[in-house]
N, C-alpha and C positions, 0 to 999 in steps of 0.2 A: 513544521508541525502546526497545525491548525486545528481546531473544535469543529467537529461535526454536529449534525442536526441531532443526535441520539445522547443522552443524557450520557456521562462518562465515554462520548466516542469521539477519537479523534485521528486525524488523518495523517500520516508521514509521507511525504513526496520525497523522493529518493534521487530524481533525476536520472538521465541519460547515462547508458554506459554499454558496456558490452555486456554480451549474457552472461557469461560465465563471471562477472566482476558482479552485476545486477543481483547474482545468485547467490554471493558472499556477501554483499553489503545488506539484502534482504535479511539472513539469517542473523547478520552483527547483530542490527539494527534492534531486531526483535529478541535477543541475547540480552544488549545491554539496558535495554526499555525493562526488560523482565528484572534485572539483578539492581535496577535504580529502583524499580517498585518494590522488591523485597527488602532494602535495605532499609525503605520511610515504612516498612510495615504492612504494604500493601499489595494487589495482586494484579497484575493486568494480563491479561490475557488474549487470544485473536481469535475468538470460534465468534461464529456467530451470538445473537443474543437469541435466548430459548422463548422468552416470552412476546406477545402478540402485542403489548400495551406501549411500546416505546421502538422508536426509528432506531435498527442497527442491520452490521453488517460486519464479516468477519472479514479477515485478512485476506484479500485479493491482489492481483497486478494485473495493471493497463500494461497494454504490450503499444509497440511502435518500431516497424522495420524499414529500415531504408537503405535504399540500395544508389550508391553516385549521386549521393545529393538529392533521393526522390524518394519518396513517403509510397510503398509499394502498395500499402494499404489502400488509395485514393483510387476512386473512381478513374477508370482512364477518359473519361470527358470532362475530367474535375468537377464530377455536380456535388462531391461528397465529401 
């Protein structure tokens, strides 16, 4: 977990896994982030920010597939 550029935003890296593990550990993740912030009183949330005056961004995932040890996503000339 790390602070983002947006006032109150910050980032959870999750790491590598299989999808259907990735898909459970996403919803923990944002389970147990919600029930720690209710319990100091407080609310966090993953939508977007509504207002135009500050850097945010709501809950998204990087994806990355790989097939035998190879990033399918890559360029096949590797320029990318």
């Amino acid at each position: 977990m790390h602070a983002e550029a947006g006032n109150g935003q910050y980032e959870m890296a999750l790491g590598y896994t299989a999808c259907t593990y990735a898909a459970d550990n996403l919803i923990f993740m944002r389970e147990v982030v919600r029930a720690i912030a209710n319990k100091h009183g407080l609310l966090a949330t993953f939508v977007p920010k509504y207002t135009l005056d500050d850097i945010g961004s709501g809950s998204h995932v990087h994806l990355s597939l790989w097939q035998n040890g190879q990033n399918v996503f890559q360029a096949s000339d590797a320029s990318s």
